[in-house]
Backbone as CSV, one residue per row, in Angstrom:
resi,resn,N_x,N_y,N_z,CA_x,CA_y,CA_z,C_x,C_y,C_z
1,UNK,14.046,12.979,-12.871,14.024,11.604,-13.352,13.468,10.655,-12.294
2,UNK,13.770,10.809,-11.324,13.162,9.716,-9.988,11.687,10.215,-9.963
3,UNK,11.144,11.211,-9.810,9.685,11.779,-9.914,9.187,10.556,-10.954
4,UNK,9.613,10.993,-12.069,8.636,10.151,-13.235,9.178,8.989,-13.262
5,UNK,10.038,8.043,-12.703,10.416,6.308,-12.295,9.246,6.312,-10.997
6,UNK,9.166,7.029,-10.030,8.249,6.960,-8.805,7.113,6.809,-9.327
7,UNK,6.262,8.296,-10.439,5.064,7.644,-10.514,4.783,6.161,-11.278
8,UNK,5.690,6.363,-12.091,5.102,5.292,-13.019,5.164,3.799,-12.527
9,UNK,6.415,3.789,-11.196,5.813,2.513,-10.584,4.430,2.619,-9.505
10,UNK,4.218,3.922,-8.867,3.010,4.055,-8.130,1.457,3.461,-9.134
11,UNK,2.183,4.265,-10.484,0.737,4.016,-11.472,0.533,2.132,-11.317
12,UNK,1.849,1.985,-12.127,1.615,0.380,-11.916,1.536,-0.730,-10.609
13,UNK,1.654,0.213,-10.073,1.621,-0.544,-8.544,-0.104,-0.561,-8.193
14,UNK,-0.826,0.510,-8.347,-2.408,0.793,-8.339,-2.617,-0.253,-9.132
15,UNK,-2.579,0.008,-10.778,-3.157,-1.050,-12.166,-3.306,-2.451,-10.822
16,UNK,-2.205,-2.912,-10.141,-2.153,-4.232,-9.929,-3.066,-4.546,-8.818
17,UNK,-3.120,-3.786,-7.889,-3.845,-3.502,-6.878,-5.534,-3.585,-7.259
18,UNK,-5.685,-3.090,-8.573,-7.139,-3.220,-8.592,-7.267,-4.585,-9.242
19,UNK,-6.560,-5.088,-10.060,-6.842,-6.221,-10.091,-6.535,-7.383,-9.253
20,UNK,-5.895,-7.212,-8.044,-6.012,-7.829,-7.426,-7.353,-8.292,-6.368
21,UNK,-7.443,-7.637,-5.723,-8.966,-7.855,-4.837,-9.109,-6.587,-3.929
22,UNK,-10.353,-6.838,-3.116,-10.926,-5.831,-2.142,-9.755,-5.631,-1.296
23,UNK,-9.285,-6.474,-0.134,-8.630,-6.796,0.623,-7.218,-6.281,0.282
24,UNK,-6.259,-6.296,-0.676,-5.800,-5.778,-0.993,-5.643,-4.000,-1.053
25,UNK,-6.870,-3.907,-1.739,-6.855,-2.392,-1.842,-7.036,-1.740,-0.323
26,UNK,-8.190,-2.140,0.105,-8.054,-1.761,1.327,-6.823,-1.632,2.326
27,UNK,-6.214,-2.797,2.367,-4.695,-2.885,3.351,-3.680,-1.828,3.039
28,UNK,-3.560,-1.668,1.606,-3.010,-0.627,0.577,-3.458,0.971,1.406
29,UNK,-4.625,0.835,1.324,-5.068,2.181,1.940,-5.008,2.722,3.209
30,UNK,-5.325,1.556,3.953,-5.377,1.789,5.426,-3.543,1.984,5.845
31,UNK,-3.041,1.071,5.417,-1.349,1.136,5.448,-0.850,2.841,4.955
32,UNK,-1.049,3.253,3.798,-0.568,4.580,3.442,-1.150,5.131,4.666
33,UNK,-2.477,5.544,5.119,-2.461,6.410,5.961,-2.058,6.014,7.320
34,UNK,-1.757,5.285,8.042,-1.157,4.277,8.805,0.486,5.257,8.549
35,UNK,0.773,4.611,7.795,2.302,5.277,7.526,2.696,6.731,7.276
36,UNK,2.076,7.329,6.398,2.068,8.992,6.420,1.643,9.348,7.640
37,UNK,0.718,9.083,8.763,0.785,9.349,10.019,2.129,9.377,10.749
38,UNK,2.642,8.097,10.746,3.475,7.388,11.351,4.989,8.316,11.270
39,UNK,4.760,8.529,9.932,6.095,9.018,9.309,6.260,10.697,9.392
40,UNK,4.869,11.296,9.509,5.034,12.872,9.867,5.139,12.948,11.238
41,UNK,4.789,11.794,12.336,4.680,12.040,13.535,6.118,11.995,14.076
42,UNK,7.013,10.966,13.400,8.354,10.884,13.313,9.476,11.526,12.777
43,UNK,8.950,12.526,12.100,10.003,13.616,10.732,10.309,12.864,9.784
44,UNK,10.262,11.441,9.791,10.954,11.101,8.719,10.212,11.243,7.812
45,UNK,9.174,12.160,7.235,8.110,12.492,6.515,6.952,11.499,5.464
46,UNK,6.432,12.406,5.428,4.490,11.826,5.293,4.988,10.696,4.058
47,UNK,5.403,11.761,2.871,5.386,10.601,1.849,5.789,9.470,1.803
48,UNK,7.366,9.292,2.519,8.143,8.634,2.252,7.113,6.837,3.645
49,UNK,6.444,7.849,4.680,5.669,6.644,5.279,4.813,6.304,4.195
50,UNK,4.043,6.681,4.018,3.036,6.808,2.745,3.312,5.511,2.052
51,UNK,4.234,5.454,1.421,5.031,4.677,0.245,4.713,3.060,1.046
52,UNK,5.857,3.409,1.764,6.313,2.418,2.719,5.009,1.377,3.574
53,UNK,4.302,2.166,4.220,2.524,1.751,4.440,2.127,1.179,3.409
54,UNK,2.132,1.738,2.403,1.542,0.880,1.208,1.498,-0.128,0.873
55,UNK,3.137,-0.403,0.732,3.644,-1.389,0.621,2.943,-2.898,1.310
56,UNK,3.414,-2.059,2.829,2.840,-3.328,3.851,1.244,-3.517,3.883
57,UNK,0.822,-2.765,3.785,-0.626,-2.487,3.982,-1.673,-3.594,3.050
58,UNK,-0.342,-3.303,1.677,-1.148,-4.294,0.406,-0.820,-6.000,0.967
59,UNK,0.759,-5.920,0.972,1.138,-7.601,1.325,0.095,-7.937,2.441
60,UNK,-0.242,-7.212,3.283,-0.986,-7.707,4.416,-2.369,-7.907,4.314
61,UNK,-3.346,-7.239,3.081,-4.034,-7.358,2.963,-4.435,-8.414,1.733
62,UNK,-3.277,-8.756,1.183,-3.616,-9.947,0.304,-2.795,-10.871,0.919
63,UNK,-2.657,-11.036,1.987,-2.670,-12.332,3.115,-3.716,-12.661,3.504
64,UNK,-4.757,-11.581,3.902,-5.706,-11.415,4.442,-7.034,-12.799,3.290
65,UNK,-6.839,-11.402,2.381,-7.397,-12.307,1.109,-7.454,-13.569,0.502
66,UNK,-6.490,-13.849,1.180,-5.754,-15.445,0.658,-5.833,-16.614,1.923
67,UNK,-5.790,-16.020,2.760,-6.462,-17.010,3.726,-7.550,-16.931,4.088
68,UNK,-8.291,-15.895,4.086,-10.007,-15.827,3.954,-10.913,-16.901,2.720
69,UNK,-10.147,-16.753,1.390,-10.643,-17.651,0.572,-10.109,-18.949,0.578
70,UNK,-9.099,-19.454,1.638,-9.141,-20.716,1.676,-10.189,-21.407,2.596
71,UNK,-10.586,-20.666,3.555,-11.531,-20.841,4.873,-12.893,-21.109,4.103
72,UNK,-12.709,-20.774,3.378,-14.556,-20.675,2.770,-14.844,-21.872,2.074
């Protein structure tokens, strides 16, 4: 039961991600692998950094996004 609650917020977590912007996706990406590094280098394992990277990776990259398009 947590498997299929996990993907289906991962699915909808992507859906949002692409409609959000470049910057976004990117932070998203660079963060997962950022964190699955982070997190196998630590035991506390790949996925669970993975997740977690993501997370930050996206907020940080639609910060990014959002103060880049106010500058312009």
């Amino acid at each position: 039961m947590t498997t299929r609650r996990l993907h289906a917020v991962l699915g909808l977590a992507l859906a949002f991600l692409l409609l959000v912007g470049c910057g976004t996706v990117t932070g998203a990406a660079v963060g997962a692998g950022a964190g699955a590094a982070i997190g196998y280098g630590t035991g506390y394992g790949a996925g669970k950094g993975a997740l977690i990277g993501t997370g930050v990776g996206a907020v940080a990259g639609a910060i990014y996004d959002i103060t880049q398009h106010e500058s312009e």
